[in-house]
N, C-alpha and C positions, 0 to 999 in steps of 0.2 A: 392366978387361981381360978376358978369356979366362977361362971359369967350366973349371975341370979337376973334369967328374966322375970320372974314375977316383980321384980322393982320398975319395968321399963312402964312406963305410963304414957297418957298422953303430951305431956309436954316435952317428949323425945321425939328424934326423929319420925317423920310417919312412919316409912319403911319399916324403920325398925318398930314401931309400936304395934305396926302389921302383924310383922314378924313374928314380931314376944307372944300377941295375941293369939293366931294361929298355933301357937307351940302349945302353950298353955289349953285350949280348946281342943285340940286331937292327941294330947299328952303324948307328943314326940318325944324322942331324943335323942345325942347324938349316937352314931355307931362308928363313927371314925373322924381322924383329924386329917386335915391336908393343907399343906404349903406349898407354894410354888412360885417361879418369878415370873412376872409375866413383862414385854415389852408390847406397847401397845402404838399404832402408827394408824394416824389419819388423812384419808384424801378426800376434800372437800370442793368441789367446784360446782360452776352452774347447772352442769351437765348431768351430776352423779355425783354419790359420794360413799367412800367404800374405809372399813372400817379392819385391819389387820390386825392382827394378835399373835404372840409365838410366847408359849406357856414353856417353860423346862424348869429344874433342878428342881421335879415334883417328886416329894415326900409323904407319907401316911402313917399314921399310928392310929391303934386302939383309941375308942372314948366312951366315955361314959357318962359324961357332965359336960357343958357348955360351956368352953373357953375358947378365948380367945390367945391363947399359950399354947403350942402342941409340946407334948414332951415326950420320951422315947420315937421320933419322927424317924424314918427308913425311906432312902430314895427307892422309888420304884425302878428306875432304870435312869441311869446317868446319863445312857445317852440318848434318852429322849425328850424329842423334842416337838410340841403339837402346834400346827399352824395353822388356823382361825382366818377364815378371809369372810366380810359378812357386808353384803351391801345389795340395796331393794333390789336391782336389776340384773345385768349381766356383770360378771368379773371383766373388768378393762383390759385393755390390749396387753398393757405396758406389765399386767400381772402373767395373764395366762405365758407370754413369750418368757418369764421368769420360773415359771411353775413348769414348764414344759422345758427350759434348758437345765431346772434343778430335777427331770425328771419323779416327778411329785404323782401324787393319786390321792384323789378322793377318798376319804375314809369315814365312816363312824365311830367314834372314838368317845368315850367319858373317861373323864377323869375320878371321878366318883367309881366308877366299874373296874378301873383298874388301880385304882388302893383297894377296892373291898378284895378285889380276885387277889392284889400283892397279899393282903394280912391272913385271906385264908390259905396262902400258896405256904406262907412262913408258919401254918399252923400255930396264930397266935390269939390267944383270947383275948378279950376286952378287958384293957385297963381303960385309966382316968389319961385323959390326954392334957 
C-alpha cells in the first residue's frame, strides 16, 4: 500500500528521515515507479578500488503515492541492459580489455529518463503505483 512519510521520524533511519523531511518541505511526489535487478561486483585492493553494476529487467509505471509496491510495472526494453563502472581513478586494465572486446561505448543514460520517455511513449496517465 501507500508508504506515509509523514510517520518517518527521527528514530528511523537518518537517510530515510532525510529523505521523509526533504519530501515533506518541497511537497514532492512521486511521478513514477521503477524496478530493476541489479548485480553489483566489487574490486578492492591497495592500489584502487573500482565498483561495477549491470542494472536490467528495468520496469516503470505511473504513481502517484509513495510505495514501496509498483503495480501495473511494464519492462522498458527486455533487452536492456546498463553497465555502471565507478571508481576514483582510472578504469583498470583488466576492464577496459573487457569493455573493448565486448565492444562497449560510453553513454549517458538514466533510468529515471527512460521510464518517464517509456510511460509518455505508451501515452499513459498517472495512476497509483
Amino acid at each position: 500500500g501507500p508508504l506515509d512519510l509523514t510517520t518517518i521520524r527521527d528514530c528511523e533511519s537518518g537517510a530515510l528521515h532525510h529523505f521523509a523531511a526533504e519530501v515533506r518541505k518541497r511537497e514532492l511526489h512521486p511521478v513514477s515507479c521503477m524496478r530493476y535487478r541489479r548485480a553489483a561486483f566489487f574490486m578492492l585492493s591497495a592500489e584502487e578500488s573500482v565498483r561495477v553494476t549491470v542494472d536490467r529487467d528495468i520496469h516503470v509505471a505511473s504513481a502517484s503515492q509513495w510505495s514501496l509496491t509498483g503495480r501495473n510495472l511494464m519492462p522498458i526494453d527486455p533487452e536492456l541492459s546498463i553497465l555502471e563502472i565507478k571508481t576514483p581513478t582510472v578504469i583498470p586494465v583488466q576492464l577496459r580489455s573487457l569493455i573493448a572486446e565486448l565492444d562497449l561505448v560510453p553513454a549517458p543514460i538514466s533510468k529515471f529518463r527512460l521510464g518517464i520517455t517509456h510511460l509518455f511513449d505508451q501515452g499513459l496517465e498517472r495512476k497509483d503505483a
